[in-house]
Every structure is written in C-alpha cells, then in structure tokens.
ROTORMAR-769857 format. One record per residue: residue number from 1; residue in one letter; chain; x, y, z of N, C-alpha, C, O in turn. Coordinates in steps of 0.02 Angstrom, whole numbers. Layout:
k, r, c, n_px, n_py, n_pz, ca_px, ca_py, ca_pz, c_px, c_py, c_pz, o_px, o_py, o_pz
NUM, A, A, X, Y, Z, X, Y, Z, X, Y, Z, X, Y, Z .
...
END
This chain:
k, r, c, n_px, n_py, n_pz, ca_px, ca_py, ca_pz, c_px, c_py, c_pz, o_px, o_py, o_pz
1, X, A, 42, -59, 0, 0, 0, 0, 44, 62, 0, 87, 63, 44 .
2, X, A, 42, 106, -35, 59, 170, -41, 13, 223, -38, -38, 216, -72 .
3, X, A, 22, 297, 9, -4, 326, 0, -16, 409, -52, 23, 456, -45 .
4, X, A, -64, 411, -89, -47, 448, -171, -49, 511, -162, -16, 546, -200 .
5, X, A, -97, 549, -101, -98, 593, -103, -139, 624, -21, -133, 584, 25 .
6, X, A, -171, 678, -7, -211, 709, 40, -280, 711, -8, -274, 750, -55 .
7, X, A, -331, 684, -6, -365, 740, -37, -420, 758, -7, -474, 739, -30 .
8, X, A, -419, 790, 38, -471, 847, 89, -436, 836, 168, -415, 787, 198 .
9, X, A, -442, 910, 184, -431, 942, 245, -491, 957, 258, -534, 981, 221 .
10, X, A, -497, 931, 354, -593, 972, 353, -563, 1011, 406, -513, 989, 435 .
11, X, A, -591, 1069, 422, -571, 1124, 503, -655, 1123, 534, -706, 1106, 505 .
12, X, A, -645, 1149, 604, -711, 1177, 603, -718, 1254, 618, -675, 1287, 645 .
13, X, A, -776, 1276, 598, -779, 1344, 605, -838, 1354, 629, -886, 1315, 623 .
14, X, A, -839, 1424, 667, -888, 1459, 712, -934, 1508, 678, -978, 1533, 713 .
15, X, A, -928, 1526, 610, -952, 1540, 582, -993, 1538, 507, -1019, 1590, 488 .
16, X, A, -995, 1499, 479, -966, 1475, 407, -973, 1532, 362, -929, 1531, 319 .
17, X, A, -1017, 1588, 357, -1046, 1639, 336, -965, 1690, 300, -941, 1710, 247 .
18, X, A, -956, 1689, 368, -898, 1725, 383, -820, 1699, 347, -779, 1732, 316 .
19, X, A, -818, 1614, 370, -752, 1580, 338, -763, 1551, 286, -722, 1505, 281 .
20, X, A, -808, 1553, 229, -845, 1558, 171, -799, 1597, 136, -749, 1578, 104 .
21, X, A, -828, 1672, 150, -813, 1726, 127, -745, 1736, 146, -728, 1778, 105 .
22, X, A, -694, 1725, 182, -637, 1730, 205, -602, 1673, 139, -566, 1693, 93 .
23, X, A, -615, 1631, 145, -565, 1571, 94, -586, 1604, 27, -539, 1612, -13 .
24, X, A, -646, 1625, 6, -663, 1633, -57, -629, 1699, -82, -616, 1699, -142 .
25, X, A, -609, 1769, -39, -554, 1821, -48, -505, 1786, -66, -489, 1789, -125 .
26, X, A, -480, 1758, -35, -414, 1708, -30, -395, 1681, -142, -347, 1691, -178 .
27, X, A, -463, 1648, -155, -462, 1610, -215, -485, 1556, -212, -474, 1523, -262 .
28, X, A, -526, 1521, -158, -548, 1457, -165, -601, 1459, -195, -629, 1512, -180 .
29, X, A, -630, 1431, -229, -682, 1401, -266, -742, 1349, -220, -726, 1304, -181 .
30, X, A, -809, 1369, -236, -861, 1303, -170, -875, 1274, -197, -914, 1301, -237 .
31, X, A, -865, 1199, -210, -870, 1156, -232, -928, 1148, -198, -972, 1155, -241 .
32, X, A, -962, 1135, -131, -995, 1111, -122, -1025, 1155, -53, -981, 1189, -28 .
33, X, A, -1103, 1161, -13, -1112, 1189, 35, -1138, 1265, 18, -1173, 1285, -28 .
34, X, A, -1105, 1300, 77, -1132, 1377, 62, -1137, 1411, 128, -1126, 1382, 180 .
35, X, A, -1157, 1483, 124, -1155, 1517, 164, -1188, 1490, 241, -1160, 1494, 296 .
36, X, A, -1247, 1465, 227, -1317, 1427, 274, -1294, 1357, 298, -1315, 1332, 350 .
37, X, A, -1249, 1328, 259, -1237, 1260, 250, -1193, 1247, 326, -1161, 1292, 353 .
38, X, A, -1201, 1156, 362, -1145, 1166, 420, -1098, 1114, 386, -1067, 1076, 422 .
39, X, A, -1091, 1110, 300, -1032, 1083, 290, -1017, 1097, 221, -1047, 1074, 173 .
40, X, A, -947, 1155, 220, -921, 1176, 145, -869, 1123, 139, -839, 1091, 182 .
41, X, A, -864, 1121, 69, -821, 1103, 28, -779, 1152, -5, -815, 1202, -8 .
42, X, A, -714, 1168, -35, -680, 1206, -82, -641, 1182, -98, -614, 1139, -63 .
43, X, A, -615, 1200, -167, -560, 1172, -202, -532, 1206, -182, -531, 1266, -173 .
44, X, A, -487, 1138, -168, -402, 1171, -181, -352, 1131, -205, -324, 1085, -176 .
45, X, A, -344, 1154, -268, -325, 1122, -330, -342, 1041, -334, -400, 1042, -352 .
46, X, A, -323, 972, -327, -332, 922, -344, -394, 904, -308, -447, 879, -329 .
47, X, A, -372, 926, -230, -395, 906, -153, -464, 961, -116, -492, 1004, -149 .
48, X, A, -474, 952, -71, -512, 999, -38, -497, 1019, 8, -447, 992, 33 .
49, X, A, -529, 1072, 45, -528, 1118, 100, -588, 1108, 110, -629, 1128, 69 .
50, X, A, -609, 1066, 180, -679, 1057, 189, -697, 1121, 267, -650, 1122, 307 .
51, X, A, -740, 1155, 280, -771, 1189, 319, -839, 1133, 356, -885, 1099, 332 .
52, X, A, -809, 1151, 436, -872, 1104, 457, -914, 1144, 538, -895, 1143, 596 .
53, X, A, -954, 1164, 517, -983, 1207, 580, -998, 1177, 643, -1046, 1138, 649 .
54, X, A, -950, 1196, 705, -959, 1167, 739, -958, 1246, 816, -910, 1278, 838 .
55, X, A, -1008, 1248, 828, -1037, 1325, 855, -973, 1335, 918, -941, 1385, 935 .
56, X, A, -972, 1275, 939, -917, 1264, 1018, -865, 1264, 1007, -827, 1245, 1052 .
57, X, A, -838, 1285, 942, -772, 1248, 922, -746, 1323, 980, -772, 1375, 999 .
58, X, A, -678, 1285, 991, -622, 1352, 1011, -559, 1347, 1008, -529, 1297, 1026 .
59, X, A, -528, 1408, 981, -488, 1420, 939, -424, 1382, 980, -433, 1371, 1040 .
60, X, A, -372, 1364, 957, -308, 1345, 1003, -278, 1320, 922, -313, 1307, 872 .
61, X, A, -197, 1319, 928, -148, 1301, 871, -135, 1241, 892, -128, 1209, 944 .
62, X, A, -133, 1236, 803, -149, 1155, 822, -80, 1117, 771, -51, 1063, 774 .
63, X, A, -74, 1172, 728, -31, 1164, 675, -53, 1208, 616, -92, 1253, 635 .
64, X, A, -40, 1207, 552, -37, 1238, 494, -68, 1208, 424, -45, 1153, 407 .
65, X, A, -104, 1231, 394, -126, 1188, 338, -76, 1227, 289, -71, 1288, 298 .
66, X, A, -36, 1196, 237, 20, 1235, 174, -11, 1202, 100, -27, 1143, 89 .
67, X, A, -12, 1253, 61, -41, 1263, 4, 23, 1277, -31, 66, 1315, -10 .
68, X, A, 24, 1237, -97, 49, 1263, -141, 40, 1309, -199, -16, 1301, -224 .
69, X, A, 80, 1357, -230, 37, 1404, -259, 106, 1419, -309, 165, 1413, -293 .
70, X, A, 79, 1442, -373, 127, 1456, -425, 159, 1545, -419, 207, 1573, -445 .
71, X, A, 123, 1560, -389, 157, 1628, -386, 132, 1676, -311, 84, 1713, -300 .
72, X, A, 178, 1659, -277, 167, 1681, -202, 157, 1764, -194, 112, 1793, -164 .
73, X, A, 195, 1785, -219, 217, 1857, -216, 133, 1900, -262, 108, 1953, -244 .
74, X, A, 113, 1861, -309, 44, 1879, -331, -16, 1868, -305, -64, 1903, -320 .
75, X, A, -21, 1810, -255, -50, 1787, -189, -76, 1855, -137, -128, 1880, -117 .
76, X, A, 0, 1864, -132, 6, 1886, -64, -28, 1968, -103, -84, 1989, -88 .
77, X, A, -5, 1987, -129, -46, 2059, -172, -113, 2057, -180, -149, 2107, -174 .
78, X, A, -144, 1971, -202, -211, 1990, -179, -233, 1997, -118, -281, 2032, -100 .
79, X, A, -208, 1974, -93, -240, 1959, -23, -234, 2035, -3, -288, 2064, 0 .
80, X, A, -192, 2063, 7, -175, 2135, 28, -242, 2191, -1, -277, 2230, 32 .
81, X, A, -243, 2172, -80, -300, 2191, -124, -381, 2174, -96, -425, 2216, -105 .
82, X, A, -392, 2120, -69, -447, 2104, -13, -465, 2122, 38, -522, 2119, 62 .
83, X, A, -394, 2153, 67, -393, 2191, 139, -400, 2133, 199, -427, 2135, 255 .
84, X, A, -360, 2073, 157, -346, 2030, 226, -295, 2047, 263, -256, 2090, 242 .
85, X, A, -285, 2019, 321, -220, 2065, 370, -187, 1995, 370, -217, 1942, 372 .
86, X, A, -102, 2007, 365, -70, 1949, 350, -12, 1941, 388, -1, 1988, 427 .
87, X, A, 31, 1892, 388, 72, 1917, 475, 132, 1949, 444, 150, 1994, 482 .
88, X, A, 175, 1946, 385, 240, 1977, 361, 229, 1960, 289, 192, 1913, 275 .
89, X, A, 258, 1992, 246, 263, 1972, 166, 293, 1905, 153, 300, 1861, 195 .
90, X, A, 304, 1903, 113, 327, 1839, 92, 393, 1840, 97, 424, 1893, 94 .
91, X, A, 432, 1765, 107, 493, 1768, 118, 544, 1690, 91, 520, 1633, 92 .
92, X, A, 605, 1707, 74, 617, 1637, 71, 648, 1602, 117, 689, 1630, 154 .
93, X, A, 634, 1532, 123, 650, 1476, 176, 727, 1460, 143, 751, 1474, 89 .
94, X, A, 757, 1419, 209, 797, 1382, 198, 790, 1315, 150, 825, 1296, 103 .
95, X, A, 739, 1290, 178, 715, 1217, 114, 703, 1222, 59, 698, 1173, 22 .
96, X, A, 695, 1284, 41, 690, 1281, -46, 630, 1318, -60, 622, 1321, -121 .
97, X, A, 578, 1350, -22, 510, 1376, -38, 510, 1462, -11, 530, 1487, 42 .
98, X, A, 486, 1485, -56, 457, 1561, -44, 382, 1573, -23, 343, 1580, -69 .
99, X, A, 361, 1575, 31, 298, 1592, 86, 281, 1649, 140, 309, 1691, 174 .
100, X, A, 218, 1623, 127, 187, 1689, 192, 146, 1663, 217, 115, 1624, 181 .
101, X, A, 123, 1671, 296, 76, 1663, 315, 9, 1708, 322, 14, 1768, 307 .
102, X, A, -50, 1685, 342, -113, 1726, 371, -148, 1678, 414, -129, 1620, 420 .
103, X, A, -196, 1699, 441, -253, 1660, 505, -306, 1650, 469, -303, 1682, 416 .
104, X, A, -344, 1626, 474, -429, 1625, 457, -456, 1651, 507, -424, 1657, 559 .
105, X, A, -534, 1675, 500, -569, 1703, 563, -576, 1668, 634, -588, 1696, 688 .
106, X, A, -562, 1590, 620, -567, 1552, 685, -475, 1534, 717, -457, 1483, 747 .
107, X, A, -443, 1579, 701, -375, 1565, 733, -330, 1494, 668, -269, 1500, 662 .
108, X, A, -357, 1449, 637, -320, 1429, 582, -279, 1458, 529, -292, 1489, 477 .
109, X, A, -202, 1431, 569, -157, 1451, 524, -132, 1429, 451, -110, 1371, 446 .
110, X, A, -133, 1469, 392, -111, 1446, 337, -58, 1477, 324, -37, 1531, 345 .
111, X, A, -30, 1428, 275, 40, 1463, 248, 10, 1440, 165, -36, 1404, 146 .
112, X, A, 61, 1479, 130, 55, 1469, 43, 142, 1481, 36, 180, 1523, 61 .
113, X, A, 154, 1416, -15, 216, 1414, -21, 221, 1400, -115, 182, 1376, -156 .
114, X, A, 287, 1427, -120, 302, 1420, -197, 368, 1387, -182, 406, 1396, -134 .
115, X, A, 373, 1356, -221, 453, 1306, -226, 485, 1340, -268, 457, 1352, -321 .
116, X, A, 560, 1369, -255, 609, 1414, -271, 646, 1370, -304, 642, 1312, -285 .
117, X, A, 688, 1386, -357, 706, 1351, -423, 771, 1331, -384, 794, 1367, -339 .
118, X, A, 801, 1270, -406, 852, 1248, -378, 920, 1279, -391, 943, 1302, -443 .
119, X, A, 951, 1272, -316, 1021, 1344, -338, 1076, 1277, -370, 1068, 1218, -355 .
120, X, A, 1132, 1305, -418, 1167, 1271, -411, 1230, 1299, -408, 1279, 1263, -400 .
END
C-alpha cells in the first residue's frame, strides 16, 4: 500500500458565513455547501478544504494547513487587495520555498508556499 496523495482537509468553524467569505477572498472556489450550510467544501486544486460548523469549536494552534501556489508574491498582493491582514510578506526559507503566512477568522493558520528554483 502506498499513499498517493491528501485529498481533503476538514477544520471547524464558528461561523461558516464568515469563513466562506474569508477562503473565497483568498481564491478558493465552493465546490460544495454555502453560506447557510454546516458543511463547505472548496477546491483546492486536486484536493479539498472542507469547512465544518461546529458553534463550540475554540480556537487553540494546532498546526498549519500549506498550500501550494505558483506565484506567491501575486498571492500575497491579492490578499493585501482584499484587505486581509497577513502576519509579514513573503519570504524565502531555507528548504527551498518562498511563503507567507495569514489566520482565518477562527484562529487557523495557513501558509502558501512556492518552490524556489534549484540553486546550483
């Protein structure tokens, strides 16, 4: 057995109305659910980003969900362009990727990373 891939992340959220409209600034697409709904779906790219309403949830770090993305630095400009608040610009890592982070409305941390061309 091998495993091929992730395909869906679910979180829960305290609002969905709200973290709807938060991922969809962002660029996600709803595959499935909706504003009313207590369970979204969104693409993200192959896989999903599932939203699951859960009223009690409370916030605490838990870890990071990381997205890959072809052009970080154009990312991060929309997002700015949305008037999301984000923690520093983008930057490059030691491992090989150029990223930034932001929060979602319920304290979930994301990062978006681009893979930096190999030095030689």
């Amino acid at each position: 057995m091998r495993l091929e891939s992730i395909s869906a992340v679910t979180i829960a959220v305290r609002d969905m109305a709200a973290s709807l409209e938060f991922y969809q600034r962002l660029g996600f697409q709803l595959a499935y659910g909706g504003p009313s709904a207590s369970f979204t779906s969104l693409r993200a790219g192959a896989g999903f980003l599932n939203l699951i309403l859960a009223g009690d949830y409370r916030p605490a770090w838990w870890g990071r969900i990381i997205f890959r993305v072809r052009d970080v630095d154009g990312l991060y400009r929309h997002c700015l362009e949305q008037g999301l608040s984000l923690h520093q610009p983008p930057s490059d890592a030691s491992w090989g990727e150029r990223h930034f982070h932001i929060t979602d409305p319920d304290g979930h941390e994301l990062s978006f990373a681009e893979e930096l061309p190999a030095r030689s």
